[in-house]
N, C-alpha and C positions, 0 to 999 in steps of 0.2 A: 271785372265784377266777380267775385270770389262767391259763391253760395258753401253755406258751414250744413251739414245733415248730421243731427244728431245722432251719436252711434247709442245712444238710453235704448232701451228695449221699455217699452209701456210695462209696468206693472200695475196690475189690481187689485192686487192682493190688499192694497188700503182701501181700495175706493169701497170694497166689497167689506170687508169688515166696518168701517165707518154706516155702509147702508143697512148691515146688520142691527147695531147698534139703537141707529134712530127710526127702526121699523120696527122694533122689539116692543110688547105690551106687558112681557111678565116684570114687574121693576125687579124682581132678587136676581135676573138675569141682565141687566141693562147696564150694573156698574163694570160686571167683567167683560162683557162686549166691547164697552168704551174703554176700557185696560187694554184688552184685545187689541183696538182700533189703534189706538196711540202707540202701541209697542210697533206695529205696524208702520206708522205713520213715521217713526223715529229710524227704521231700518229702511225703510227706502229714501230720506233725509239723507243717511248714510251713504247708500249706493249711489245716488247723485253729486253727493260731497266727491263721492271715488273716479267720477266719468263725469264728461261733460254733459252740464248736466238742464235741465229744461226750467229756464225761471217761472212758467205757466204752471207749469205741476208743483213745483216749491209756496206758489203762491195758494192754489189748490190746498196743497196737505194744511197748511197754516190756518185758512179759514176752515177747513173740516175739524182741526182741531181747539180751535176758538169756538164754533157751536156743539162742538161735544164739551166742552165747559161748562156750555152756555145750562145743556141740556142733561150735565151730571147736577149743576146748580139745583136746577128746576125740580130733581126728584121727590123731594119733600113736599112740596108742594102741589104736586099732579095726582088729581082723583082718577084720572083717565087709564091709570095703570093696575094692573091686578097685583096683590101684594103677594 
């Protein structure tokens, strides 16, 4: 029985920025948070591309980044935000 231990080092650097993002009420602040988020989300895509790498977190960043989509979409349409 062989056990594989990922040598990845957790980063948060996404998860943190993505929670930035969808906690934020000022909208002139919210599209570059989600820029923020993604650029983020793109470099640690990277690093795991580079090491072996964790399909749980790969699948993670992809739906973080499909409901920041969801929720750059939605900005026109949300009275809930200060302009």
């Amino acid at each position: 029985m062989s056990t594989h231990i990922s040598a990845v080092t957790e980063n948060l650097e996404w998860k943190q920025a993505y929670m930035a993002a969808v906690l934020e009420k000022d909208r002139t602040r919210v599209v570059d948070l989600i820029q923020d988020a993604r650029s983020k989300f793109a470099n640690r895509l990277d690093e795991l591309a580079a090491e072996s790498y964790s399909h749980d977190e790969i699948e993670s960043i992809h739906d973080a980044d499909y409901l920041l989509q969801a929720l750059q979409s939605s900005l026109p349409y949300r009275n809930d935000l200060k302009n």
